[in-house]
DRENPAZA-84833 format. One line per field, with one value per residue (C-alpha): x, y, z. Coordinates in steps of 0.001 Angstrom, whole numbers. Example, Ala and Ser with C-alpha at 12.3 -4.5 7.8 and 13.67 -1.06 7.14 Angstrom:
// DRENPAZA-84833
x	(12300	13670)
y	(-4500	-1060)
z	(7800	7140)
***
This chain:
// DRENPAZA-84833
x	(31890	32780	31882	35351	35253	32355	33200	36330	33757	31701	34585	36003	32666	31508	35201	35050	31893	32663	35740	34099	31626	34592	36380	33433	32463	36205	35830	36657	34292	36898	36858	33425	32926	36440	35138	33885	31091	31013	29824	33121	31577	32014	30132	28397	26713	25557	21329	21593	23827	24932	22810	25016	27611	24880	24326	20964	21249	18599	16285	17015	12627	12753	14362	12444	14051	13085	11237	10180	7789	6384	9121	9392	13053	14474	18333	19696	23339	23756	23912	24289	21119	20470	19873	16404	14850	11658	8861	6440	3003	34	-3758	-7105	-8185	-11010	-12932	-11726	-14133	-13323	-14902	-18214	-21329	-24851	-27946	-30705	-34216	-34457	-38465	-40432	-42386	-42844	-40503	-42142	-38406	-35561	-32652	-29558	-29139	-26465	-23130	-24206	-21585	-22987	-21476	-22335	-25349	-27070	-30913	-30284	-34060	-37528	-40145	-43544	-43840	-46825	-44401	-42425	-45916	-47075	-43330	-43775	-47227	-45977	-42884	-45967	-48271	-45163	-43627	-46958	-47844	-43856	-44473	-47517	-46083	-43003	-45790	-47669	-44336	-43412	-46469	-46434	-43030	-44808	-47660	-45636	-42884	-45591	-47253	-50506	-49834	-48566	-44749	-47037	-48589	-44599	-43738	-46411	-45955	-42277	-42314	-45091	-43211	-39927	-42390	-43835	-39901	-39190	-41732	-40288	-36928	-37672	-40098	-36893	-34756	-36886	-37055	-33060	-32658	-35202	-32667	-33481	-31268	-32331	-32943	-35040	-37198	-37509	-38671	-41027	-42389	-43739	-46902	-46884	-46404	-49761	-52021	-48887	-47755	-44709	-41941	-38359	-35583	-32200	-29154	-25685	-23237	-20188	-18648	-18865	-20196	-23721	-22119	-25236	-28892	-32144	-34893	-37473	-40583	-43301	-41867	-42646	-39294	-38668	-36420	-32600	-33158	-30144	-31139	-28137	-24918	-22139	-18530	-15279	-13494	-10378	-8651	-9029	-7308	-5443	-5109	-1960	-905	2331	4097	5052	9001	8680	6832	9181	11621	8437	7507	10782	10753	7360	8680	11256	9374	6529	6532	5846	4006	3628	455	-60	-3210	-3963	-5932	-3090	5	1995	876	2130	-161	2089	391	2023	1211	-1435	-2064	-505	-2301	-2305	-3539	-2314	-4537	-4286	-4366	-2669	-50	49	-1133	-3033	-1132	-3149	-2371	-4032	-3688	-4695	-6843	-7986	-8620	-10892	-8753	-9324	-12257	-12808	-12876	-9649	-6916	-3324	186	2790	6241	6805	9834	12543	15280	18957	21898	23699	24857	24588	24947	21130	19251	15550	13656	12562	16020	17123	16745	17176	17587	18211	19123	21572	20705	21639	21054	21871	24673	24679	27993	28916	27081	24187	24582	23199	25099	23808	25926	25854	25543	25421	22721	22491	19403	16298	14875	11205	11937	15534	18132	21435	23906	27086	29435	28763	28184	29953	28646	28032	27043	24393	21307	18168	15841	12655	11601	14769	11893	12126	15420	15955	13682	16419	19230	17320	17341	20270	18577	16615	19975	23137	22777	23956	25683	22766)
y	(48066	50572	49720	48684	46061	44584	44675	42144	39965	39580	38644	36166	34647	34512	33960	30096	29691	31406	29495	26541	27169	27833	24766	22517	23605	23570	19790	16821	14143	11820	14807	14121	10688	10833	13932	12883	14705	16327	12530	11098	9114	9780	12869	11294	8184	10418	10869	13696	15998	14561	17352	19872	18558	18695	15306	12906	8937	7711	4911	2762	2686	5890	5561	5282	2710	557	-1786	-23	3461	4754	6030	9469	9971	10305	10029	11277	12228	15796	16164	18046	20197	22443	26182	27480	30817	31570	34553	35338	36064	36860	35229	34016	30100	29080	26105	23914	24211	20485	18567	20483	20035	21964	19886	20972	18343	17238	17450	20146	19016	19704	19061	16074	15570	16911	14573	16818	19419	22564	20880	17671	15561	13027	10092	9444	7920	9044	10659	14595	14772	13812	15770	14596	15117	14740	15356	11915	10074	10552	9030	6123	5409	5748	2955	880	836	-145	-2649	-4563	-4270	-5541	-8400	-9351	-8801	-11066	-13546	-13382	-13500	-16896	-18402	-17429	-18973	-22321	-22200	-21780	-24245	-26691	-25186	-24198	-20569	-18909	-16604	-13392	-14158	-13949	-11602	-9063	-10275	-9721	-6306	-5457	-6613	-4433	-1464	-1886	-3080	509	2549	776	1468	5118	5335	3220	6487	9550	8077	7952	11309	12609	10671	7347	4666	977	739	3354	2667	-1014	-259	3029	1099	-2230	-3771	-2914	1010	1503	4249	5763	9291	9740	10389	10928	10755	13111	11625	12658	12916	12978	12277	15782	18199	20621	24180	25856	25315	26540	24601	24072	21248	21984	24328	23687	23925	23999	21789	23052	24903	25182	24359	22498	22413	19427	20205	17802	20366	17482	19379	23377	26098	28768	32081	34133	37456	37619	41067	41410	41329	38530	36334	35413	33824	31856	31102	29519	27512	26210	25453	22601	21358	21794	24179	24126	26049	26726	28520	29435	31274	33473	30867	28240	30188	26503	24756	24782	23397	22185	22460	22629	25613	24327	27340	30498	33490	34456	38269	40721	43083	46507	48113	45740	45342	41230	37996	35154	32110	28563	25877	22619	22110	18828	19885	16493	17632	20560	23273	25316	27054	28217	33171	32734	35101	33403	34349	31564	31101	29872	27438	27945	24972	26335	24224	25638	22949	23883	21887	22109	20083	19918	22709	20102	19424	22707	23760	27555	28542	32140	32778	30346	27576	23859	20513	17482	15254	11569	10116	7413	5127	6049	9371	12582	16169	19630	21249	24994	25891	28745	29450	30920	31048	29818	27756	26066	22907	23432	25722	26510	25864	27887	26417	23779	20837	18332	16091	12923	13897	12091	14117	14358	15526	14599	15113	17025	18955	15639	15662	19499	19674	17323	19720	22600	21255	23156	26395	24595	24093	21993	18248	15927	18413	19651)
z	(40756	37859	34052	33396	36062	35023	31467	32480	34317	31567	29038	31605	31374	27792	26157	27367	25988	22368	22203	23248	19932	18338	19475	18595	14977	14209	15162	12115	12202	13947	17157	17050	17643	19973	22695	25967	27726	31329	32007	31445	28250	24043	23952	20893	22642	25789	25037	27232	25233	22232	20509	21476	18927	16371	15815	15963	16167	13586	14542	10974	11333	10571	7602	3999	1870	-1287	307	2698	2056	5313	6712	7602	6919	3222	2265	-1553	-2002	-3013	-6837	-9822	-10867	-13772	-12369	-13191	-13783	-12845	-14197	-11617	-13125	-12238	-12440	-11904	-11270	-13666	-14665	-16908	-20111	-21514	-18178	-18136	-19089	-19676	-19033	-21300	-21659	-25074	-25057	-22620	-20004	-16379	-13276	-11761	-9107	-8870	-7382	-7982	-5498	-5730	-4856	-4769	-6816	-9291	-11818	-15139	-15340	-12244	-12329	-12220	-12406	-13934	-16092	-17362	-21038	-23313	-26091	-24760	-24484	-28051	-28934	-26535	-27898	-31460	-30748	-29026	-32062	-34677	-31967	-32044	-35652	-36675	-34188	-35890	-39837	-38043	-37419	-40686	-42644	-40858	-41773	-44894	-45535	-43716	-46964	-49495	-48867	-48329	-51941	-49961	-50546	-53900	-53832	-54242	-50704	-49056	-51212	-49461	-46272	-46668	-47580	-44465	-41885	-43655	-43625	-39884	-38612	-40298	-38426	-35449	-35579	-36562	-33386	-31476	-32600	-32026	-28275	-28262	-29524	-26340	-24419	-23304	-23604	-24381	-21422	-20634	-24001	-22745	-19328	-20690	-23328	-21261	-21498	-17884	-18330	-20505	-19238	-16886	-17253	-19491	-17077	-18673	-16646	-17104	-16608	-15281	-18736	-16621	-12972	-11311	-9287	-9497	-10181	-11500	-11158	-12609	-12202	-9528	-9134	-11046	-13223	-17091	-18801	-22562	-25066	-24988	-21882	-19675	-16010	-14527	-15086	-14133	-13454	-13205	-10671	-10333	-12689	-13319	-15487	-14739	-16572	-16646	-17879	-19575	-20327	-24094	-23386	-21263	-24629	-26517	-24292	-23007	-26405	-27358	-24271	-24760	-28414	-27082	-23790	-21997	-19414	-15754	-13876	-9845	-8442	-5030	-3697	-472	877	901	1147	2126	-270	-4306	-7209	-10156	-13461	-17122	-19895	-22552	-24474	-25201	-26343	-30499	-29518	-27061	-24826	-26093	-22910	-20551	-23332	-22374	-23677	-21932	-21361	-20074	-17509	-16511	-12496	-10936	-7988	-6890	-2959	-4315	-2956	-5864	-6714	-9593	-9285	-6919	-8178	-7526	-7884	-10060	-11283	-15006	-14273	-17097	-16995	-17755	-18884	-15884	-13570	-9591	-6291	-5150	-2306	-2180	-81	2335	3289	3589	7616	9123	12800	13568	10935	10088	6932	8050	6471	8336	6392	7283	8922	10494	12407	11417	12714	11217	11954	11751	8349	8194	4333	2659	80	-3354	-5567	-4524	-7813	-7871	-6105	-4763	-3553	-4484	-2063	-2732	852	2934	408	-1642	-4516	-3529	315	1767	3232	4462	2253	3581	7257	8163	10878	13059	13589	13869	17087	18779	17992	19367	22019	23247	23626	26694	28535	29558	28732	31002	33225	34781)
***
């Protein structure tokens, strides 16, 4: 068999089929639901091959509506969207200075336990650890002495109130016990105060200070400031550590910054945007390169780097799984809105298969078909669909995936035919 030969074969055999392709995409939605299958039956209702038209039957289950949320399919007409410009920067993921805290003892003493371990996440109010002070014992002692003494003035001062309105005691006698018990009530509250400023709450000062607690070492107890996590630590049992020392330090990682280098021509169009509206902000990091934190510019820069020729810009990012650590460099896009209006669909409805971009359109009967599209610019959350779509066209925009594995399902063969 010479080339030519074979050359006829093959176009006798793969014409049908292209015009078949042909024949089918040219199809209105009326052909659609009208064409019968190799099984004699509307091609759309046959399970076997009804993908080959591009269509999926949705289970209404599937479907998220008002009332009902766990569904995995979403459905939004097609709408109007202002066209966005983005300015890719570059950075590094920080902590965020305003959620954490350095521990530092307010008296010296020495580690008696330490409860907070590296990493070990803590809420406010939790023991961090415990030092014995002698410094903290001379205070409690003091607040003992002038709690009993103003007890006993309280007691002398009623019964000297008792004399004299019965005229067994002169005004004088009140008079002095008045101003002892003021003196002694004084000392106490002074003693009550120098114990608060070591750190104990009134709690704490009742508990330390009981008749019970005489003759006991003078334990003080550190507390957690803040929910958070151990970043730092610097302390160990038994060491003796000194007022103001920093040994821990507690960090709320739900929310970190991020800082970004801007390029000097590129500041003043993000200055006058950050003038009118707060700006957004997507980061993305090696670790994680699915996954997009949205944050929103806090702070931009008042001096430039003289070598770099940029200025630091801020942003807050909610990182409330912990995926961000805090030394990670990262990549992000500054999201500029414009007043340019586009036809845009979300990136989640927005499908590709060799090549080819699809979304599926809802029709009839609760049918969704394959739609080709073609695509413009690709914004932060959307993409700009230039053919394809119509305003006002119903689509999936959320799990689209699900129902693109049942159209694919033509590469694996014939449908019902086989």
């Amino acid at each position: 068999m010479n080339n030519k030969t074979t050359l006829s074969l093959i176009s006798l055999l793969v014409f049908p089929l292209l015009a078949e392709e042909c024949q089918t995409q040219a199809r209105t939605l009326d052909e659609l639901f009208t064409v019968e299958c190799e099984c004699k039956i509307p091609h759309y209702s046959c399970d076997e091959c009804r993908y080959e038209l591009g269509l999926v039957k949705l289970d209404p289950s599937l479907i998220r509506t008002a009332g009902k949320t766990n569904g995995l399919l979403t459905i939004r007409p097609v709408t109007l969207q202002n066209a966005q410009s983005l300015l890719p920067l570059h950075g590094e993921i920080v902590l965020n200075d305003t959620s954490l805290t350095h521990i530092s003892p307010r008296v010296a003493g020495t580690v008696r336990a330490i409860m907070a371990a590296l990493g070990k996440t803590v809420k406010t109010g939790d023991v961090l650890f415990e030092i014995e002070s002698p410094e903290l014992g001379l205070a409690i002692g003091t607040y003992r002495k002038n709690k009993t003494l103003a007890a006993l003035a309280l007691k002398n001062l009623d019964r000297e109130k008792s004399l004299v309105a019965q005229k067994l005691s002169p005004e004088a006698d009140l008079v002095d016990a008045q101003m002892k018990y003021d003196e002694y009530r004084v000392e106490l509250e002074s003693a009550g105060n120098a114990l608060a400023v070591m750190g104990l709450d009134a709690t704490a000062i009742d508990t330390l200070t009981a008749d019970g607690q005489a003759g006991k070492p003078s334990v003080l107890p550190v507390l957690a400031p803040q929910n958070g996590t151990v970043i730092q630590k610097h302390l160990n049992n038994g060491e003796t550590i000194e007022r103001g020392q920093d040994v821990l330090t507690v960090a709320d990682l739900s929310s970190v910054w991020v800082w970004l280098e801007v390029y000097e021509n590129d500041l003043p169009s993000l200055t006058a945007a950050a003038n009118k509206s707060a700006l957004r902000v997507q980061v993305k990091v090696s670790s994680l390169p699915e996954r997009i934190f949205e944050g929103t510019i806090d702070l931009i820069g008042a001096i430039m780097d003289e070598d770099t020729r940029t200025v630091k810009i801020r942003a807050v990012l909610s990182n409330a799984e912990g995926l961000l650590r805090p030394g990670m460099f990262c990549s992000a896009n500054v999201v500029f809105e414009t007043p340019e209006q586009v036809i845009a669909v979300p990136k989640s409805a927005l499908m590709s298969d060799e090549g080819k971009n699809f979304v599926f359109c809802m029709v009839r009967d609760g049918f969704a078909l394959r739609t080709d599209v073609d695509c413009g610019r690709y914004f932060a959350d959307s993409v700009e669909i230039i053919r394809g779509l119509k305003k006002g066209t119903p689509i999936v925009t959320e799990g689209a995936f699900v129902l693109k594995s049942d159209v694919l399902r033509a590469k694996m063969g014939a449908g019902c035919a086989d």
